[in-house]
N, C-alpha and C positions, 0 to 999 in steps of 0.2 A: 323510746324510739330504738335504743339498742338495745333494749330486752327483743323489740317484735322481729327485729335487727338479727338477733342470735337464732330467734324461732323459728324466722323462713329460712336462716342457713342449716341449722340442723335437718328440718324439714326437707332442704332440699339435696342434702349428703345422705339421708334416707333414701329418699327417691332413686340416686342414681346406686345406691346398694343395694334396692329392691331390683332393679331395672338388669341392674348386672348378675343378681342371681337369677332374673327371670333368662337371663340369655345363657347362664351357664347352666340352667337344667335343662334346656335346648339343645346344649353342646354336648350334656353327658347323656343323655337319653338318644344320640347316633352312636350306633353298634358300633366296634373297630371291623376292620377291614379283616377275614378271617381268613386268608390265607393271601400270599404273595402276589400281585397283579402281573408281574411279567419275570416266568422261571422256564426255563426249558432253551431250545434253540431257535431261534429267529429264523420260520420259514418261509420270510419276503424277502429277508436277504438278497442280494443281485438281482433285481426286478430291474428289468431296462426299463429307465424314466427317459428315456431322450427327447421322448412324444409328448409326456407328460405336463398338463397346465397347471399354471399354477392356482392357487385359489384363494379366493376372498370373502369370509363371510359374514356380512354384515347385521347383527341382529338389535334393532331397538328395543326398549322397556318400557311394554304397556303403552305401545303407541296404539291410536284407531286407523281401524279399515278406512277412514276417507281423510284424514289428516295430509298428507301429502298429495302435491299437484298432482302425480299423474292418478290417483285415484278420487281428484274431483277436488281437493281441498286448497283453501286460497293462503295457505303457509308457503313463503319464499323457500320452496325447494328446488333448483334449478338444479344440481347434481344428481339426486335421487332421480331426477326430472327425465334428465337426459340418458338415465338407466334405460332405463324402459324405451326412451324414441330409439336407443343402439341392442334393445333386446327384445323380451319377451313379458308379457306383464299375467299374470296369473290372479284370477280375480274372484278362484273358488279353494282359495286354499286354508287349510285348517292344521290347527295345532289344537295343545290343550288350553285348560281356560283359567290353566295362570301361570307363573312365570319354570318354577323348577321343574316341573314335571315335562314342560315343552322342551329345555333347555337338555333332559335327560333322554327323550327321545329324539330331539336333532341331532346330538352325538352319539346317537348307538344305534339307528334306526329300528328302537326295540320300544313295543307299547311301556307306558308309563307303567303300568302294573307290574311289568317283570323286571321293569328296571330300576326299580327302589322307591318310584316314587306312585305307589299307588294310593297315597295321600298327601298332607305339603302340611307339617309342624303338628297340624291339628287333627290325632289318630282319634280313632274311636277304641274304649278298652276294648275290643275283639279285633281291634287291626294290630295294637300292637305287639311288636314280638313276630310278625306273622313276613313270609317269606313274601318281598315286594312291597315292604312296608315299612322299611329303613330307613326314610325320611334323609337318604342321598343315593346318588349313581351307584349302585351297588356293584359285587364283582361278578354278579352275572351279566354283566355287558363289557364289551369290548370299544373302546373309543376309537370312532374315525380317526381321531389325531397318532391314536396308537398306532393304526394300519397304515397310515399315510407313512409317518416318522419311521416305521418298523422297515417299510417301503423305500427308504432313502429321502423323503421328504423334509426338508425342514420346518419345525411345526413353532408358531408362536402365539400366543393370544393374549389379550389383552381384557381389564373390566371385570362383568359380574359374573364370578363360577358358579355361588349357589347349590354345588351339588355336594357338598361334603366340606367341613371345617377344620376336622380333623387331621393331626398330619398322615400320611397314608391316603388320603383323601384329596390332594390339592391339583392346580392344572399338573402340576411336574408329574405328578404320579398315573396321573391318566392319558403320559404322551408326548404330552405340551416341554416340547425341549426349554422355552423360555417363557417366561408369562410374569405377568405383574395383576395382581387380582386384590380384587377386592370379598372377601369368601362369602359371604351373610349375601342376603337382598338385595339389602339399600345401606345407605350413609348419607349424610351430608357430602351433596358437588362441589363444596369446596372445603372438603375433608374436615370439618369441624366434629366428629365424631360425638355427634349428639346423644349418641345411643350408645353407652358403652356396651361389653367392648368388640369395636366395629374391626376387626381384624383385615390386613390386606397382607400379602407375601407378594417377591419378587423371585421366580424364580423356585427354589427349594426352602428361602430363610422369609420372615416377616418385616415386614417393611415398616418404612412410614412414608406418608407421602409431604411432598415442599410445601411450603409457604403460600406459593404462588399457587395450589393447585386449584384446578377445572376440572371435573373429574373425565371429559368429553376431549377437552382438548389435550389433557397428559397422557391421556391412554393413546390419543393418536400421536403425539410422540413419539411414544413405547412401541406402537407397532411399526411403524417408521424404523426405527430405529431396528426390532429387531427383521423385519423385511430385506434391510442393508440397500449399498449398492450395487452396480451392475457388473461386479467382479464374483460375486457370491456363486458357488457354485448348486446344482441343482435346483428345482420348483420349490415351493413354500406353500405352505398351508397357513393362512393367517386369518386369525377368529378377531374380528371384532365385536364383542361383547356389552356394546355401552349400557351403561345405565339410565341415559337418559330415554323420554319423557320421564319419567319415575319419578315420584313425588319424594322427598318433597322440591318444590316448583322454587328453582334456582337458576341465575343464568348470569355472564357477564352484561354489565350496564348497556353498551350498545344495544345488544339485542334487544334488551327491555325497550328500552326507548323509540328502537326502530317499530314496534306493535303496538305502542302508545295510543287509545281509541281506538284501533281495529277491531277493537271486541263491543265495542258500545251500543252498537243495533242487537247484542243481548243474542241469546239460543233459540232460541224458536225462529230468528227468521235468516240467521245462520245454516240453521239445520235443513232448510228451503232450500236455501241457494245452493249448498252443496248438492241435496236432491236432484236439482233439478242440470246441473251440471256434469252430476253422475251419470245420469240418463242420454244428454245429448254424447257424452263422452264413450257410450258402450259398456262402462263399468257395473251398470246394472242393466235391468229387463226394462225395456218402454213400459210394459204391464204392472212394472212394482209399483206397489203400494209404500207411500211413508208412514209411517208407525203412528201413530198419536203420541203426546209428548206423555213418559213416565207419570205416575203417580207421586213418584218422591221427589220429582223434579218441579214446582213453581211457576206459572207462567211469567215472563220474565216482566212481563206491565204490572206485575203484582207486587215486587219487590219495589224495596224502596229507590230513592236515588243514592242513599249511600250505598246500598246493598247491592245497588246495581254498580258502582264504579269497584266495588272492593270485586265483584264475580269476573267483571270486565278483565280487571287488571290480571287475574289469576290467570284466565285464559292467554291473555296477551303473555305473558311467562311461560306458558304450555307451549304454548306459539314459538315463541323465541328459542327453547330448548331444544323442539326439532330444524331447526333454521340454523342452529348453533352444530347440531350433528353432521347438518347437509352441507354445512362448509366445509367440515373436519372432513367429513364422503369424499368431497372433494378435492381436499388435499393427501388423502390417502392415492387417489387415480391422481394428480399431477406427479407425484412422486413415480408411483408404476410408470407414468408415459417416461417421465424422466431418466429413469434407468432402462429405456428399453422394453418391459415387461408389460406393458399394459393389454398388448393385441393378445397375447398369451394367457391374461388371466382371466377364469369364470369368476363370476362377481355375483354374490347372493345378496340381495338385501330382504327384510321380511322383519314383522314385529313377532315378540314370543306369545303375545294373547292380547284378547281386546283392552282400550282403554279401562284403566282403576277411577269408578266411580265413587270411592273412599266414602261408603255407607256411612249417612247423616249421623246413625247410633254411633258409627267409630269417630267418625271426621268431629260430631263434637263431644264426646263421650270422656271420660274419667281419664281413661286409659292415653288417649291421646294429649287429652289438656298435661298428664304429667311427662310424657314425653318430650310436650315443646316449652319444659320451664324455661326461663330466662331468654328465649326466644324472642323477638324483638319483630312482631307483624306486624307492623303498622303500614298504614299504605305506602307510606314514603319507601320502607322499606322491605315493601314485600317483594318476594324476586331476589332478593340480594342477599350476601351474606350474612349470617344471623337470623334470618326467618325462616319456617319451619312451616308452611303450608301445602295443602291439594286443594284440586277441585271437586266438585259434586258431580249428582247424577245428570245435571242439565247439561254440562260441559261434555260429558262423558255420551250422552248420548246424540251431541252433535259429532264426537270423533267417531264415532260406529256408525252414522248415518250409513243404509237408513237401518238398518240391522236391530234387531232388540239385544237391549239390555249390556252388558259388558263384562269384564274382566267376572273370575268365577262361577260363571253363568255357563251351563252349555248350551244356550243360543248361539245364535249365528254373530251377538254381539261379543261373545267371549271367547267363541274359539275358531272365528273367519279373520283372517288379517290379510292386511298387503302384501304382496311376494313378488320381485323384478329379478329376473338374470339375465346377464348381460355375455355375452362372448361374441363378440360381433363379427370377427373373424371363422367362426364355425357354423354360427348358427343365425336361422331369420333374426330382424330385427322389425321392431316395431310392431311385436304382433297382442291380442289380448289371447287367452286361453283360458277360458271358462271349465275346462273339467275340473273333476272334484280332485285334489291332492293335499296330500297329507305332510308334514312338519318329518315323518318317518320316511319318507321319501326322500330325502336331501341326502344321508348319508350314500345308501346306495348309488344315489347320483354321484355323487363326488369319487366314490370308488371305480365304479366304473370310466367315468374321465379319466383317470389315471392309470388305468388297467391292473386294476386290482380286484381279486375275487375275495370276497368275505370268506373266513375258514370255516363259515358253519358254525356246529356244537362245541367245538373245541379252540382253543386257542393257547399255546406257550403255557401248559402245565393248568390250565383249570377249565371248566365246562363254561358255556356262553351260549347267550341266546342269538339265533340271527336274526337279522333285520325281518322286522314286520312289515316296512316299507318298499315301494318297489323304484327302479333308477327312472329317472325322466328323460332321459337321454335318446331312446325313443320319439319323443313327441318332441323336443328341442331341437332333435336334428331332420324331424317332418318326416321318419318313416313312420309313425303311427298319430293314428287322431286321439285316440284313447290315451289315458295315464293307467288308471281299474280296468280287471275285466266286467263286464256289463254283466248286474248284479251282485259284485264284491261288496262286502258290507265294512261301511270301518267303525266302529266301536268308541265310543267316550263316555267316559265315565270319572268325576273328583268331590267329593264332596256329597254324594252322595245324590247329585244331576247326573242325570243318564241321558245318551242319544245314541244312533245308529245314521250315518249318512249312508247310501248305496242307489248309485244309478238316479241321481237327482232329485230321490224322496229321502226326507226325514224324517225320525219318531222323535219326540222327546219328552223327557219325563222331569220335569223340575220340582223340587222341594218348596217347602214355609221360604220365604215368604215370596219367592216366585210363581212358585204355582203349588198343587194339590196332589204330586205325585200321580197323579193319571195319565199316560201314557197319551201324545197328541202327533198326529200325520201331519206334516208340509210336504209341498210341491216346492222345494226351494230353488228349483233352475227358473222356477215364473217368480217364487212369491220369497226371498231372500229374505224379507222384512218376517218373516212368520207371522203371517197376518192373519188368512183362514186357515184353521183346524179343519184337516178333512179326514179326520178321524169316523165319524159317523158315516162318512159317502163309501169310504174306501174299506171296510172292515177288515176284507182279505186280507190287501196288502199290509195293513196295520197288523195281521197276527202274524204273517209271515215276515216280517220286518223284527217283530219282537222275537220271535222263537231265534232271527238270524243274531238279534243282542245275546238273548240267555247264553247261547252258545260262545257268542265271545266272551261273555264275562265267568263261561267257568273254563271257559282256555287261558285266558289272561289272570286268572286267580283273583278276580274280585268281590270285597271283602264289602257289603252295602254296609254302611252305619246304621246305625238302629233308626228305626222312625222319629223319636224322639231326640233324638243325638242333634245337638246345635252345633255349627263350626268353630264359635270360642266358645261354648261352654268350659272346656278343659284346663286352655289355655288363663282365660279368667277367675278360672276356680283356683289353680295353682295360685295367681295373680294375689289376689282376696285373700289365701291364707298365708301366703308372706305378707302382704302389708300387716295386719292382723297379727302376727308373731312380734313384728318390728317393732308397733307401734304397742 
């Protein structure tokens, strides 16, 4: 017994050896930062702020387009809730279709491609080394936190940066006068750093986080705190960054217990009721079609009974982790009402890409089993500390209802999410807006509230890209219907899924094992779900829809992966020949 005793410990000090170099060849494989991010003279200096709002941006991880109440979903979000009855609710808006690359275009208003992330860890040999394919925020963008703070703003943020790990690289250096981050993806929400090594900084130095922590509820401390109170001079810029929904599916005990069998009528008849709530609610087209359930998703009378209380339960933790946010929502606006500040500030909230279906190959695959050794999922204590679970694709595609498909996908399941802003004192309240807008939009917006004009091609001693996105400010304060001019095409592309949204049609092109790489037409202002391909009816607009892609993907410098190119081929292959060395 203490031989087998010594074997799984050895075994398991391997594991986090291998784990640790697999993240330090991650860490040495992002370029340094090649010339100084801010040299020259500060030409926002003296900018009258006196008008100036303050701002709040609220971004979830990996949450779905119907998860929350006001887009149809039966999770206790009354905060998030009351966004929207005091604003404006945006019910066509898009990002990319996974987390860094959205994260690098909502603070630069610059397409993914030119801004370091025109891939996410997993390069293709012809991408790497290749200009916009830095695998973080590179220095050809300029950060809204920059312009703001440069501006006289006070800038703080809080949670997942994501865009660089390096020092050179951190919120500090991109702006963010104070910040407490956590740098990588994800981690354990209550900081158990399962994944060595899961690095977080405060500020300019590396932290660690307490005892006590939540990773939902510390960071709302943190912004809190550095928000201040109503003595503070000048507006704020305050990024909330959480991490959660993001697996793995962690939450304090109440919560849990408050979702307790809310998930036991199973996905399939979940994904109904949302349906059909969507519909009465305006959220989607009376005419949409709901999707048929996945391939890789089970009908839920198939699964067994224990299979169905362990899926249940999983959900009911999904559940509880946005419910857990939407209180924190909450206490972030008592605080603003509290000091005064609340009528004063725009309030963004919006998820960074569709729900993570954490693909059956990964979710129960090699790779994973050795990440959650010593891991402790047992039902009792799944949800809680010490377990290390996600959900599948059936969960996943009840949070996208009715949309296909999800997170890294470029359907409408991976890169359409939820978007509410709220400024009730400026602008309508209560309204839906169905135009198309983009994730690249938001900075612009935010500059413009403030009165600030983007410097263009240059900025404080280096060249910069400007925003590809244009302000909403327009349509928020009801001088225009429009956000696009009518036939502007917007571009996506990660992984080597391709689409073109423009003026209510889209083409889309998905790889193995989505689709066949063939180029397909929707009607997505009727058919959101992408249900008929009218690729064959519409020929025209399907060539002149592609010819409008080609063109953006050689403006934007993108780099297609080879036909054969798999998205962890690379990553696995490194994988495989460390353990192999070790062992």
């Amino acid at each position: 017994m203490i031989f087998e005793d010594n074997i799984a410990m050895r075994f398991r000090i391997k594991v986090c050896i291998l784990i640790c170099l697999t993240q330090l060849l991650y860490a040495c494989s992002q370029s340094d930062v090649s010339a100084p991010l801010v040299s020259g003279p500060n030409p926002l200096a003296g900018i009258d702020l006196s008008g100036a709002p303050n701002i709040l941006l609220i971004v979830a991880d990996d949450m779905g387009y119907s998860d929350v109440g006001a887009f149809g979903g039966e999770i206790d979000t009354l905060n998030i809730d009351a966004l929207a009855r005091s604003g404006i609710t945006f019910t066509n808006f898009h990002t990319a279709s996974s987390c860094a690359p959205t994260r690098a275009m909502l603070l630069s208003g610059v397409d993914n491609h030119l801004a370091g992330y025109g891939s996410m860890h997993f390069l293709a040999p012809d991408q790497r080394g290749r200009p916009g394919y830095e695998d973080r925020m590179n220095e050809k963008v300029v950060s809204v936190a920059r312009l703001l703070g440069d501006a006289g703003y006070r800038t703080g943020m809080v949670g997942k940066w994501h865009l660089g790990s390096k020092p050179g690289q951190w919120p500090v250096d991109r702006g963010f006068q104070r910040s407490f981050a956590v740098l990588g993806g994800m981690d354990s929400h209550f900081g158990e750093n399962r994944i060595p090594p899961v690095k977080y900084v405060s500020d300019g130095s590396e932290a660690e986080v307490p005892d006590d922590f939540f990773s939902t509820d510390y960071y709302t401390d943190r912004l809190i705190e550095f928000i201040g109170g109503p003595d503070e001079e000048g507006p704020f810029f305050a990024y909330a960054a959480y991490s959660a929904p993001h697996w793995p599916l962690q939450v304090p005990d109440e919560y849990i217990d408050k979702y307790d069998g809310s998930y036991d009528q199973g996905w399939d008849a979940l994904r109904s009721a949302r349906f059909e709530r969507m519909q009465q609610m305006g959220i989607i087209p009376a005419e949409a079609l709901l999707p048929p359930r996945l391939d890789e998703a089970p009908a839920w009378d198939d699964l067994s009974e224990e299979e169905q209380r362990i899926e249940a339960r999983e959900m009911a933790v999904y559940a509880a982790m946005i419910d857990n946010m939407d209180v924190n929502i909450g206490r972030l606006i008592k605080h603003l009402k509290s000091i005064g500040e609340y009528d004063n500030t725009f309030i963004v909230f919006m998820s960074d890409n569709g729900p993570d279906a954490f693909d059956p190959w990964i979710r129960e695959g090699l790779l994973f089993r050795l990440m959650t050794l010593g891991a402790d999922n047992s039902y009792e204590n799944l949800g809680r500390k010490g377990s290390w679970v996600a959900y599948g694709a059936g969960w996943a595609q009840v949070s996208s209802t009715p949309l296909k498909y999800y997170k890294s996908v470029a359907s409408e399941g991976g890169i359409r999410t939820p978007m509410i802003v709220s400024f009730p004192r400026h602008f309508n309240s209560g309204v839906i807006n169905t135009d198309f807008a983009s994730v690249m939009d938001i900075t612009p917006t935010l500059l413009e509230l403030a009165g600030i004009e983007h410097p263009g091609n240059h900025y404080r001693g280096r060249e910069v890209h400007p925003p590809d996105g244009v302000s909403l400010v327009p349509v928020l304060d009801g001088k225009s219907t429009s956000i696009h001019d009518e036939g502007d095409g917007t571009g996506f592309e990660l992984f080597g899924q391709r689409a073109l949204v423009a003026s209510g049609w889209k083409i889309l092109s998905l790889r193995h094992p989505y689709g066949n790489g063939e180029w397909e037409l929707f009607n997505i202002s009727e058919d959101p779900a992408e249900s008929t391909n009218l690729a064959s009816l519409e020929p025209e607009r399907l060539q002149s829809m592609i010819d409008q892609y080609e063109s953006y993907s050689r403006e934007k410098g993108v780099i297609d992966p080879p036909p054969d190119f798999e998205l962890m081929d690379g990553s696995l292959r490194e994988f495989f020949m460390l353990m192999r060395a070790m062992f």
